[in-house]
C-alpha positions in Angstrom: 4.3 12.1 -26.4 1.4 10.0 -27.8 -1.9 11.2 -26.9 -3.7 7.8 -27.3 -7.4 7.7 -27.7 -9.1 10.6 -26.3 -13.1 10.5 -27.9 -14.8 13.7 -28.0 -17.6 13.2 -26.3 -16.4 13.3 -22.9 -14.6 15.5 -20.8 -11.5 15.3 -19.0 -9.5 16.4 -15.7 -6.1 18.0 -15.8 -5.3 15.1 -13.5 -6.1 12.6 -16.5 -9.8 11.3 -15.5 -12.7 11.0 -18.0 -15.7 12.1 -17.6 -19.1 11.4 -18.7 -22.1 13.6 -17.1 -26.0 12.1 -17.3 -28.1 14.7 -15.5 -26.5 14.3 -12.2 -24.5 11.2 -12.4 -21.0 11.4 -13.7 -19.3 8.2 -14.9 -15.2 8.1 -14.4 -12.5 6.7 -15.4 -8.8 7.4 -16.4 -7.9 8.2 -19.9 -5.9 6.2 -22.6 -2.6 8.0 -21.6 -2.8 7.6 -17.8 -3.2 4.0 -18.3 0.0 3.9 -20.1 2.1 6.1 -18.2 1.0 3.9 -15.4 1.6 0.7 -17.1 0.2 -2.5 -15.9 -2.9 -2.3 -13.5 -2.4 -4.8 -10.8 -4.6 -3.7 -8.5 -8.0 -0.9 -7.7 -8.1 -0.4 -3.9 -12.0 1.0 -4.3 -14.0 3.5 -2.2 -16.8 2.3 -0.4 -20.2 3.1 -2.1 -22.0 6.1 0.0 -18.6 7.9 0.3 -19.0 11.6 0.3 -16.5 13.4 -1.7 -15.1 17.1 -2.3 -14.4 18.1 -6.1 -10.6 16.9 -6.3 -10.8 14.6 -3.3 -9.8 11.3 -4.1 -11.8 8.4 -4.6 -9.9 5.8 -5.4 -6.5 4.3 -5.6 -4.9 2.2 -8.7 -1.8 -0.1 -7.9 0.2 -0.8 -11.5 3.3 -3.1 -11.3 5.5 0.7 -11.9 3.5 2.8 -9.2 0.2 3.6 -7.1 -1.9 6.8 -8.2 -5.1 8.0 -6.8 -7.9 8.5 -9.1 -9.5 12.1 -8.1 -13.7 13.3 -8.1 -14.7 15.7 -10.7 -17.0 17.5 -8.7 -18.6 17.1 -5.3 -20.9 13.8 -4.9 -21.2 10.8 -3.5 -19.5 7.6 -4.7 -22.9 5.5 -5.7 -21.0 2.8 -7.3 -18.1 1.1 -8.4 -17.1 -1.0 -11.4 -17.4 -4.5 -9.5 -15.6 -6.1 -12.6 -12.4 -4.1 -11.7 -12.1 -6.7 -8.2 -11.2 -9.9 -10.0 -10.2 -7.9 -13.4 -8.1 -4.5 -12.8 -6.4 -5.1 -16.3 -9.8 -3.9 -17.4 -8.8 -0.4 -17.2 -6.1 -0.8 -19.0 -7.2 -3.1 -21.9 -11.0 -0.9 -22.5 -10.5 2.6 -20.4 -13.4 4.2 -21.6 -15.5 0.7 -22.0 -15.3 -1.8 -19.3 -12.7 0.4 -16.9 -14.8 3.0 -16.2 -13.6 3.2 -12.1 -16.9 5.2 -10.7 -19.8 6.7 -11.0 -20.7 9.5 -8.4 -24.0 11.4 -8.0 -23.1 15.1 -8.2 -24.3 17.2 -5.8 -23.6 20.4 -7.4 -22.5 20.8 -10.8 -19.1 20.4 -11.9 -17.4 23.6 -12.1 -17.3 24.5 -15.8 -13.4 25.4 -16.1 -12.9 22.2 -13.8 -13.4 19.7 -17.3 -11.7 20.1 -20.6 -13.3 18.8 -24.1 -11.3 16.6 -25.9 -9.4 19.0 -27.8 -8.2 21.1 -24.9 -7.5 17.6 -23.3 -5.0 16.8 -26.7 -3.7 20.1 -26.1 -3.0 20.1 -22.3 -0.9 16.8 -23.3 1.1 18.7 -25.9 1.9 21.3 -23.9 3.9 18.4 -21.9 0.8 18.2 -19.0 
């Protein structure tokens, strides 16, 4: 299984989300091999700015040409904007997913549970492991 790009100075979800935490604001996106497996991005059905979220609620949905996926909340926030380029662009997240396809930003309101994010090399090695 190809790992794709995966840069080390974010974190990631088990369920294939980046993250990248300023203070109490964490950027989000889906990594290099979600947007593959998921193929061609037809579609982001967004959540409405002011949404209050649960760590692992979901936050959004992605519609590719092969299957819909939700796109999950690293920690517990609320959804303070999102990427208004994605509307008239969704192939965005799969062309630049860690440029101009970031999906999110929420403003945490507690911090992300440490063992909830992975660095980059536990990342690679979740996706070895066949996750």
């Amino acid at each position: 299984m190809s790992e794709g790009n995966i840069p080390d100075q974010l974190r990631y979800t088990k369920s294939h989300e980046w993250v990248r935490v300023e203070g109490d604001v964490a950027t989000v996106g889906i990594t290099d091999h979600a947007q593959s497996e998921l193929t061609d991005i037809v579609f982001v059905d967004p959540a409405a700015q002011g949404k209050t979220v649960a760590a692992g609620g979901s936050v959004l949905v992605l519609e590719s040409v092969k299957t819909v996926a939700d796109v999950y909340a690293p920690g517990p926030g609320t959804v303070t904007e999102v990427n208004p380029e994605l509307k008239g662009h969704p192939e965005l997240v799969n062309q630049d997913p860690y440029g101009r396809g970031w999906l999110f930003r929420l403003r945490l309101s507690a911090p992300v549970a440490a063992d909830a994010l992975l660095t980059a090399d536990a990342y690679r090695a979740f996706l070895a492991s066949g996750g």
